[in-house]
C-alpha positions in Angstrom: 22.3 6.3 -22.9 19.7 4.2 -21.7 20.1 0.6 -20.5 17.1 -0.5 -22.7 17.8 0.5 -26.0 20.9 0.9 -28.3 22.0 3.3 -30.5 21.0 1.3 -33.4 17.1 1.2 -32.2 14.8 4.4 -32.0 11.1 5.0 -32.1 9.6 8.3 -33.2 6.0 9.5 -34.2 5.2 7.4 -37.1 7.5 5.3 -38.0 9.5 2.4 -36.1 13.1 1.5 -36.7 14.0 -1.2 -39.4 16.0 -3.0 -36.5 16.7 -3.6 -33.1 19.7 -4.8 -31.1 19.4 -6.4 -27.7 23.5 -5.8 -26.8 25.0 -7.1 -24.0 25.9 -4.7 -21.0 29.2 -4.3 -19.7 28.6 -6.8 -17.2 27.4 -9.6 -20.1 23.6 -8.5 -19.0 20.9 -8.4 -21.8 17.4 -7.6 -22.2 16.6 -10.9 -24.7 17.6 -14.2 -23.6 16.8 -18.0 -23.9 16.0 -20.8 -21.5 14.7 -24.1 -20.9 12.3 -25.9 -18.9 13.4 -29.4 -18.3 11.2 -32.2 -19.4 9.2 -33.4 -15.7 9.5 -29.7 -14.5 6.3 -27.3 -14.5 8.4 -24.1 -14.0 11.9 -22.2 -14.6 13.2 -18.8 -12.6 15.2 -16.4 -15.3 17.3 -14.1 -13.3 18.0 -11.1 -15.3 18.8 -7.8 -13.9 16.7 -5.9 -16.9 13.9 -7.8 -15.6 11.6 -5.5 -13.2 8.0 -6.1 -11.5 6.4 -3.7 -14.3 8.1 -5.1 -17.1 6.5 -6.8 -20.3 8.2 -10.0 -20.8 7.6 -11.2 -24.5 8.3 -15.2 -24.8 8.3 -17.1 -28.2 8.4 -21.0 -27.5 10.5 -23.1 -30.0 9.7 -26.2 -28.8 6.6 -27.9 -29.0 4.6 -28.1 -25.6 1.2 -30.1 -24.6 -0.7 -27.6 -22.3 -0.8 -24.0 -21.5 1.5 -21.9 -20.1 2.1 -18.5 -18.4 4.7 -15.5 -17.1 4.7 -15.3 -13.5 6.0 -13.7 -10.4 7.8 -11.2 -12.3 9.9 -9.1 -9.7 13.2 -6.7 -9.6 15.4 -8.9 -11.3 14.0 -11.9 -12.2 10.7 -14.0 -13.7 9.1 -17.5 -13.9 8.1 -19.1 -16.5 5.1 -21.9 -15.5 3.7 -24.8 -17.3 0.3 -26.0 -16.6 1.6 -29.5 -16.4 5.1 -31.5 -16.5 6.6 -32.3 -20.6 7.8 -35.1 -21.4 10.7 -33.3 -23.4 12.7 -29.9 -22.4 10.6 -27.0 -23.6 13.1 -24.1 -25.1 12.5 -20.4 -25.4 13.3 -16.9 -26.1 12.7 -13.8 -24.3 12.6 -10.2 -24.6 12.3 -8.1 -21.4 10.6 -4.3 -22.3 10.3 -1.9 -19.8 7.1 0.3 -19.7 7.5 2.0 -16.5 9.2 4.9 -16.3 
């Protein structure tokens, strides 16, 4: 079994699955997550052990936020998430960790 998909995902030629699950390891670990950045802050570390230094990191904001922002510094077992400039409010978000290498 691999640690980045579950028995209830699979890809094959032509189609894709109708779902995906993002389970919880046995130690509570799991590729998709949330986190906030809190309002006067510019960036957040996310310590995951899923994470890797060649890993896609998909983020969907669900908070409104007044600048640009970016993934960064993306290493074995953790990321940043950076905003061009201090919010005035805590920005919240969602994550999904992919691996692509290997």
């Amino acid at each position: 079994p691999s640690k980045y998909a579950s028995d209830d995902a699979f890809l094959s030629a032509g189609s894709v699955a109708s779902r995906f699950v993002a389970a919880a390891d046995s130690a509570g670990q799991s590729s998709a997550g949330s986190g906030t950045i809190l309002a006067g802050n510019t960036v957040v570390g996310i310590d995951n052990s899923y994470a890797q230094a060649t890993s896609k990191v998909i983020v969907t904001l669900t908070s409104p936020i007044d600048g640009s922002w970016y993934v960064g510094e993306k290493a074995d077992g953790s990321f940043r998430i950076h905003m061009a400039k201090p919010q005035q409010n805590d920005v919240t978000f969602d994550y999904f960790i992919i691996e692509t290498d290997g």
